[in-house]
C-alpha positions in Angstrom: 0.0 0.0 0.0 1.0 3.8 -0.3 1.9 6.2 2.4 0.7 9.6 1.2 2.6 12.4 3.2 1.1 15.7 2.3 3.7 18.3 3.2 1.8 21.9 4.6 3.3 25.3 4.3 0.8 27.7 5.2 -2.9 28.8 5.7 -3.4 32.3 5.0 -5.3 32.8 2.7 -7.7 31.1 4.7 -7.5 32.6 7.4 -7.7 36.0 5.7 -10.8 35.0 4.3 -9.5 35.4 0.5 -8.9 31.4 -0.3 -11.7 31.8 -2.6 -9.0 34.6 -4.8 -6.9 32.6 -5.4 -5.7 30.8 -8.3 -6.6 27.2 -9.4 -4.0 25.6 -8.6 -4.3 26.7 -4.8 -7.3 24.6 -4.3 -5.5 21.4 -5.5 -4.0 21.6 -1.6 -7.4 21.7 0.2 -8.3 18.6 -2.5 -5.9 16.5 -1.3 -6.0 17.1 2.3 -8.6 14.2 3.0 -6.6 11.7 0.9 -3.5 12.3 2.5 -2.3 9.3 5.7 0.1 12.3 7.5 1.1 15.6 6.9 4.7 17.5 7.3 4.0 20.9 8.4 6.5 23.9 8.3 5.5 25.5 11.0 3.7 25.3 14.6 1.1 27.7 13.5 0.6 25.5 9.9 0.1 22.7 12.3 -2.6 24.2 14.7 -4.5 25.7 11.6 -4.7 22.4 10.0 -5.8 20.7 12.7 -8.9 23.7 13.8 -10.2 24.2 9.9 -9.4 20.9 8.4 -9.8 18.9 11.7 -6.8 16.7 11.2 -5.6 14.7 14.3 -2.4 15.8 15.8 -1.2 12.8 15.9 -0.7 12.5 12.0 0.8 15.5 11.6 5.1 16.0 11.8 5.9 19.7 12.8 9.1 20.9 11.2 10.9 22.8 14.2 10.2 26.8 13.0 13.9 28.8 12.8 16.3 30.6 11.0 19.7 29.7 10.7 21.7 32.1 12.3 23.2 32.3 8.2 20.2 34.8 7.4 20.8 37.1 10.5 22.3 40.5 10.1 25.8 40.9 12.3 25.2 44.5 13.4 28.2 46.8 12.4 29.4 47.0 16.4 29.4 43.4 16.3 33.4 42.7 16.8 33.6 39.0 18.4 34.5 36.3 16.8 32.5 34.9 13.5 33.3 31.6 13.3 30.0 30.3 14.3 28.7 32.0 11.4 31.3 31.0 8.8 30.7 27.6 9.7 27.1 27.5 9.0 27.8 29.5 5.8 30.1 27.0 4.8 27.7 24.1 6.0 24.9 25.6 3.9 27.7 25.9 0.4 28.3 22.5 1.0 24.4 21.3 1.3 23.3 23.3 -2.0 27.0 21.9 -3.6 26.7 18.5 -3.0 25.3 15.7 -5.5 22.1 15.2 -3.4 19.1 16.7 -4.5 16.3 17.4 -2.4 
């Protein structure tokens, strides 16, 4: 049998009331919500909206922890200390997007 993981990014147009705006191919998500055996949400909030207006269990539903790597933060210009912690996330990243593997 197939596992059908649905993964979830976000549910604002719904909750802005302007799902109905959008275009076709927005709907196809809401389709195949009730086909779907779990669910990979990006966020804590994606998780708790799916769960109040789609009523999906919790338990079927994998919540991505919600950060930022410290990469995408600015280093304010007084900022003097040492950066390796950043350089080696910046070079962790290179390697990631350089690497054979494809996500």
């Amino acid at each position: 049998s197939l596992c059908n993981i649905l993964p979830i990014y976000d549910f604002i147009p719904e909750r802005m009331g302007v799902a109905e705006q959008q275009h076709e191919t927005f709907h196809v998500k809401a389709a195949n919500i009730p086909f779907a055996n779990g669910f990979l949400s990006l966020s804590n909030s994606t998780t708790e909206d799916l769960h109040e207006l789609h009523g999906i269990d919790k338990r079927f539903i994998a919540t991505s922890p919600n950060r930022v790597s410290p990469l995408f933060r600015r280093v304010p210009p007084w900022f003097e200390s040492d950066l390796s912690d950043l350089l080696e996330d910046h070079a962790r990243v290179d390697a990631i997007l350089n690497s054979r593997r494809r996500f």
